[in-house]
N, C-alpha and C positions, 0 to 999 in steps of 0.2 A: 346537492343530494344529501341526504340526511342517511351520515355516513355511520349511526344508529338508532334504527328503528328506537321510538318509545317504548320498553316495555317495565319498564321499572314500577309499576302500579300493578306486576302480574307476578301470585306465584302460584305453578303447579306442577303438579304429580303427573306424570303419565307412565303407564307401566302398560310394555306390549309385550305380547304374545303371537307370534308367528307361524300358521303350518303349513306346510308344502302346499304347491298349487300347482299339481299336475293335473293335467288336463282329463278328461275322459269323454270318451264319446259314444254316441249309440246310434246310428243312423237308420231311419225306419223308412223306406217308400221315398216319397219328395220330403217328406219333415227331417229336420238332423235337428237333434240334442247334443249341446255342448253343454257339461256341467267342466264348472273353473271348482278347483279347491278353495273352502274358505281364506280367507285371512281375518284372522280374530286379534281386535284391537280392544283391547280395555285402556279408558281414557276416566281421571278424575281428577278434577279441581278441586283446591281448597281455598283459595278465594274468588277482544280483536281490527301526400295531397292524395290528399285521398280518400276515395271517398268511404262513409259512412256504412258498417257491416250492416245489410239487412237480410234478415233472415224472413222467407217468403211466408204471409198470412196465414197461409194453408196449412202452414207448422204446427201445428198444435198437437197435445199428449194423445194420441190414440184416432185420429182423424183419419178416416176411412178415404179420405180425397186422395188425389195426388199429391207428393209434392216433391217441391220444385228445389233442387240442388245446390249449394256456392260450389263456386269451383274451387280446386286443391290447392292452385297454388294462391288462390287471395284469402283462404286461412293458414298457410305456410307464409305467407307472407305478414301475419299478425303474433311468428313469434320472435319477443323479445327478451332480452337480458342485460343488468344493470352491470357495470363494471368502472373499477376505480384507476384505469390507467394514469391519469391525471395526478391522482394521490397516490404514487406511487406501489399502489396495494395490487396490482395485476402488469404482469409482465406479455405484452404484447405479441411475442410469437406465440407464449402459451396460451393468448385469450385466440389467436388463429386457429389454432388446433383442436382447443374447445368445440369453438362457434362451428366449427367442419364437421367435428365428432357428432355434435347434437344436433347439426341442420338446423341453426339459430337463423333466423336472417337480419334481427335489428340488435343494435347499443345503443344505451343510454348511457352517455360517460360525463365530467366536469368539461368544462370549456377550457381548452388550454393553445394558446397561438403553436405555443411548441411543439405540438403534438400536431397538427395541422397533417403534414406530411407521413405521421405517422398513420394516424385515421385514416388515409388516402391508401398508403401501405395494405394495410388491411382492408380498406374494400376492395383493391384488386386480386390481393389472393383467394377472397373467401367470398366476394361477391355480397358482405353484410355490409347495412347501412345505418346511417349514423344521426343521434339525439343529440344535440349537444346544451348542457344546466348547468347552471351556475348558483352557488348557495349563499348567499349575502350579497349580491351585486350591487355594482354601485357605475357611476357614468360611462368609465372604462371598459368596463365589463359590457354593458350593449354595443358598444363598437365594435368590440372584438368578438362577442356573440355573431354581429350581422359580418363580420368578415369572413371569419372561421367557417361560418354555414355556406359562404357564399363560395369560398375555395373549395369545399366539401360538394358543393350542387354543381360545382364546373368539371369537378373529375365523377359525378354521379355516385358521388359518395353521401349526401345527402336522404333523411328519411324527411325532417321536421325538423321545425324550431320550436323552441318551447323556455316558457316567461320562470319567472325566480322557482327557485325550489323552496316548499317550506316555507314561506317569509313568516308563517307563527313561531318559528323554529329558528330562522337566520333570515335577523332582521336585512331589509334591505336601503342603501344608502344611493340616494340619489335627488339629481337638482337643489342640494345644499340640505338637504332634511334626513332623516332616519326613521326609518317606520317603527312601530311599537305597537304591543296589544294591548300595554295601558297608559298609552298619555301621546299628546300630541305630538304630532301629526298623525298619527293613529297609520291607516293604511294610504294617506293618500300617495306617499314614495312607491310603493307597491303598484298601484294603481294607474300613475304616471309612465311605472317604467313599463310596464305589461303595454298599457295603449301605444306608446312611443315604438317598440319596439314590435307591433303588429304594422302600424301605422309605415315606419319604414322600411320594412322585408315587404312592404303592397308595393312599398314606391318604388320597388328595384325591379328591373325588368328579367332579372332572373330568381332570385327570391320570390317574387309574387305567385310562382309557380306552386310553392311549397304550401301545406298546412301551416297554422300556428296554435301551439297546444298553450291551453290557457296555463295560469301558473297553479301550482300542486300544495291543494290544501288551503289556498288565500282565500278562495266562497267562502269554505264555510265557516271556517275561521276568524274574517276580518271582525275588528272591532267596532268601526264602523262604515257604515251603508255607502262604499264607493263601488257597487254593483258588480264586482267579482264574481260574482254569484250565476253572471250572464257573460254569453259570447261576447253578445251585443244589448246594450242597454237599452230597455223599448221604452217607447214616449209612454209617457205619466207612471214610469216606475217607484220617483219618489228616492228615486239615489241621491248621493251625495255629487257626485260626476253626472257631466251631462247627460239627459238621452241621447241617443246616437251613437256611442260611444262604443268605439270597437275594441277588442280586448283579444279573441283568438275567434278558429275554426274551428276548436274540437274540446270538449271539456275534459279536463285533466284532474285523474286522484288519484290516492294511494289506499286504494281499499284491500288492504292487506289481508291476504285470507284469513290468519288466526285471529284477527279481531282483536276487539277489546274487552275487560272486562270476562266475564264469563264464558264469551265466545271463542278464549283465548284455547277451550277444552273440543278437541276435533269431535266435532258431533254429525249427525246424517244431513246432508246435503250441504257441508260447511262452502264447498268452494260454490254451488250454485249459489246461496246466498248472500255471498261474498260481491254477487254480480248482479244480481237483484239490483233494477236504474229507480225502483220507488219503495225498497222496504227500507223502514226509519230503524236501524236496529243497531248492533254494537260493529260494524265498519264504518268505515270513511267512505261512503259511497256516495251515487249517486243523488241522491235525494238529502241529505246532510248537506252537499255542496251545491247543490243548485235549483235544493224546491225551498227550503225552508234548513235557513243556515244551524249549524248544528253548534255555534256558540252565541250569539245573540239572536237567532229565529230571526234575521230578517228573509222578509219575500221574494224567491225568486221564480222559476217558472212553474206552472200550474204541474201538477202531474200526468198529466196529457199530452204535454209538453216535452215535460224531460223525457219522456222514456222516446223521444225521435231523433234527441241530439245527436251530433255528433262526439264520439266520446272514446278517450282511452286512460288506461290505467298505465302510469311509468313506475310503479315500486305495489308489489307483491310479494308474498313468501310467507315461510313459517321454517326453523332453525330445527336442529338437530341434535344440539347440545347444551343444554343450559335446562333452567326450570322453565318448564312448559314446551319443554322438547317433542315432536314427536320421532319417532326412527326415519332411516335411513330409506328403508322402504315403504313405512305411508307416505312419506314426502313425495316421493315417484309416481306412487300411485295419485294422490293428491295433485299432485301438477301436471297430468296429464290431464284430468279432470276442468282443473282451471282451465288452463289453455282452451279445448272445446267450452266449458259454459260461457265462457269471455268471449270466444265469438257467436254461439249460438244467441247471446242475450246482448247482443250487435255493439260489442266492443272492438273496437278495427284494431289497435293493438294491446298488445298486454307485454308488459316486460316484468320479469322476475327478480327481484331482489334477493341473490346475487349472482355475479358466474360462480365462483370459486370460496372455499369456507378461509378464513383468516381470525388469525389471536387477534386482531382490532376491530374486525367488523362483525366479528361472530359467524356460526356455523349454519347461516342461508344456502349456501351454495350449492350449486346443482354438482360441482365437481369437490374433491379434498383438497385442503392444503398445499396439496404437491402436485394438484390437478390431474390424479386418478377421476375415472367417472364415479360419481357417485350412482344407488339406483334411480335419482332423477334420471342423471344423462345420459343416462344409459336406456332409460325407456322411452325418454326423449329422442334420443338416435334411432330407435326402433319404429317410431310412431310417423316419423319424417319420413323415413328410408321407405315406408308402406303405403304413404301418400304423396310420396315427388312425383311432381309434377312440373314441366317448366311453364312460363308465360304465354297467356292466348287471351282474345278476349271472347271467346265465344260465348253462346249463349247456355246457360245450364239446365239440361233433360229435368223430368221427372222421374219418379216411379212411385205407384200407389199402392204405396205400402203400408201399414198399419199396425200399432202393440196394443192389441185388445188388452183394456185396464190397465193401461202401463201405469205402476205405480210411484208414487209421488218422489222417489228417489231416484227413479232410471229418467235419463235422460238421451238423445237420441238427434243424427246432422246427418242429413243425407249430401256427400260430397261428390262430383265427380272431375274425371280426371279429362287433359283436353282429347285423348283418342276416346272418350267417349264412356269409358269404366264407371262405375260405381262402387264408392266405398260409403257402407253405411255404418257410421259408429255409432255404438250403441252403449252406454257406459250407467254404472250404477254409483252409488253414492252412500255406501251404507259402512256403519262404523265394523258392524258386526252382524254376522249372518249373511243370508243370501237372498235373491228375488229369482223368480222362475218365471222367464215372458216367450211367448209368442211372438217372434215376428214376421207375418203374413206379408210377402213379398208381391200381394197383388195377381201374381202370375207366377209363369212356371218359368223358370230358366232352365237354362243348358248346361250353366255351370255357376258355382260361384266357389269362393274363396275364402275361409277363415283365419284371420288372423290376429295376437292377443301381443300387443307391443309390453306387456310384463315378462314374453316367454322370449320372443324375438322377431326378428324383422322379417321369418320366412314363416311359410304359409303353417296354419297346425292342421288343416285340415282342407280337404280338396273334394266336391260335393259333383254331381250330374244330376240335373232333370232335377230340382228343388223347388218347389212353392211356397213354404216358411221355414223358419229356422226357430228352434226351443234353446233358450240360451239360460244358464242360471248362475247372475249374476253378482260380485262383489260389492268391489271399490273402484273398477279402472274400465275403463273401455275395452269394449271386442270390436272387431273391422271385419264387416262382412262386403266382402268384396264381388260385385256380380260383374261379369263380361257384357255387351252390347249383343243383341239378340235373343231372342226365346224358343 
């Protein structure tokens, strides 16, 4: 785990501006008008097993059709958060209390034998499951990888396994070589231990059960063409490794909201494009790692392609302190955002880089120093608590709904719950100013439910006999919550 983010090639200014955001309302007939009070950001640079989220066809920005619902708890179940209990940087009853506080349900933590018990510890009190990476591996380290997983999957502590962290960043040592991204052996250690370590969690007849996340950053990065770049290596690639050649289930980066370069400055739609599986632009995303590598351009899948994979993000965020900070409070608003664009743009998880802010790892954290909530986790707690849901598998309703001209900023997941609810989140993405949408519900209901997880977890508003809602829009999501029947 790359226990600091790159950002040494960034410096900027950011200066915010905050103003209350009380709510107001107007309710006329079946239309209800929710106006949110701005929030005004001035931002300036001076120099960013399981299966596959799909979000239904029919989804589209303003699409007069039906459509078709995920359920609550399989995007509750897509959020994550990184933590350093391994490196001693997080203390383990406090990451408990966290994870509880903010309705987390995954970690990403270092691989450590000694912690085994501990890891186990905590999925029984808090019910979160567990990533376990390692950052310069070497022969040892895959052993105790497939062990560690394997005690973690017997007490259902288990989420995934997943291949080296970073190996552009810590090289990786194995089968008597060292990988390097300029001189021989180049990636082939990488590449061996990735296959090796898919190839054995298949052979184990309880491991096979799991995902295996490819390793973080080695597409698109490697130096040379031993086809990281793919799950699986398809005949006449042209790699350096055979075709065939298995590598994981799910493709893995760190497409870090604040980007790089320019992108480092929170601009409109930062975290949706942060999630974008085919824009070439300044994250580590999708298409960097597995269309067309973003340090030698080698070939990997068509864009037709990537955008079906199976795919997650393990390291996200953007800090709070330092140059190129933003506040305390767009962070919150911003990662509420994330989280919905990440599964609505069919990322099955997303973990956040970090639980907690620290003088070593810097101020990512959803919580303080002394694991006060920050207003991350705190609107993270609100957002959860208004979409718990527990486990079902059933199958998920429609409603044909619609936001005439929804504009290119708002975005929009219709979720329901397993008794049958609907929560429709509706979120905008603007640095500054507002948007004014329509959202025509199709039909008339009996009742529905407003609620803005920036204010709190309970309701701000309580509707009868409604057919749209006028909602005018920021930075963060609103949850329009409609009951079963009309």
């Amino acid at each position: 785990m790359n226990t600091t983010p790159a950002t040494s090639n960034r410096a900027f200014i950011t200066t915010v501006a905050d103003l209350p955001t009380t709510p107001t309302t107007n309710k006329t007939s079946s239309v209800f008008v929710l106006t949110l009070g701005l929030t005004i950001i001035i931002a300036s640079a001076t120099n960013l097993a399981v299966a596959q989220t799909t979000i239904p066809a029919a989804d589209q920005k303003g699409a007069p059709q039906g459509r078709r619902a995920v359920r609550a708890n399989d995007f509750l179940n897509s959020i994550g958060v990184g933590t350093h209990m391994s490196q001693g940087a997080d203390d383990p009853s406090q990451v408990a209390s966290s994870v509880t506080y903010a309705g987390i349900r995954n970690i990403r933590d270092d691989d450590d034998p000694n912690l085994d018990g501990t890891f186990i510890s905590l999925h029984n009190q808090t019910g979160v499951k567990f990533v376990l990476v390692s950052s310069g591996p070497s022969d040892a380290t895959l052993a105790n990888l497939l062990q560690d997983s394997l005690q973690l999957a017997n007490s259902g502590a288990l989420l995934a396994l997943e291949g080296p962290n970073e190996p552009n960043n810590f090289p990786v040592t194995y089968q008597g070589q060292t990988s390097s991204m300029a001189t021989e052996p180049f990636f082939f250690p990488v590449a061996n231990f990735q296959r090796n370590l898919y190839s054995q969690a298949k052979s184990d007849p309880v491991l096979q059960n799991y995902p295996v996340f490819a390793s973080s950053e080695a597409g698109g990065s490697e130096p040379n063409n031993v086809g990281l770049q793919f799950l699986t290596i398809p005949s006449g690639a042209g790699t350096l490794m055979p075709d065939g050649t298995k590598y994981a289930d799910f493709a893995n980066v760190h497409n870090y909201v604040i980007g790089n370069g320019a992108c480092g400055t929170l601009a409109d739609n930062q975290a949706w494009n942060a999630e974008d599986p085919t824009l070439n632009s300044c994250w580590d995303g999708l298409y960097g790692e597995y269309s067309v590598t973003w340090n030698k351009h080698f070939q990997g899948y068509p864009t037709g392609q990537v955008v079906t994979l199976p795919r997650v993000t393990t390291e996200t965020g953007w800090y709070t302190e330092g140059n190129g900070a933003i506040s305390e409070v767009q962070q919150g608003s911003l990662f509420l955002d994330l989280y919905l664009d990440a599964y609505k743009r069919g990322w099955s998880y997303t973990f956040i880089y970090y639980l907690h802010d620290t003088t070593s790892q810097g101020f990512w954290g959803l919580f303080h120093t002394d694991y006060t909530p920050k207003p991350s986790a705190t609107y993270l707690r609100n957002l959860t608590a208004i979409l718990k849901d527990g486990p079902s598998s059933f199958r998920p309703g429609q409603i044909n709904y619609s936001i005439p001209n929804e504009p290119a900023t708002v975005h929009d997941l219709l979720i329901e719950k397993n008794n049958g609810t609907f929560d429709l989140a509706v979120w905008d993405e603007l640095v500054t100013g507002s948007n004014q949408v329509t959202v025509d519900l199709g039909s008339q209901y009996k009742s529905a439910t407003l609620y803005d997880p920036t204010v709190g977890a309970g309701a701000i508003q309580r509707l009868r006999n409604v057919s749209s809602v006028v909602l005018t829009l920021t930075n963060h999501p609103v949850i329009i919550e409609i009951l079963p029947g009309r």
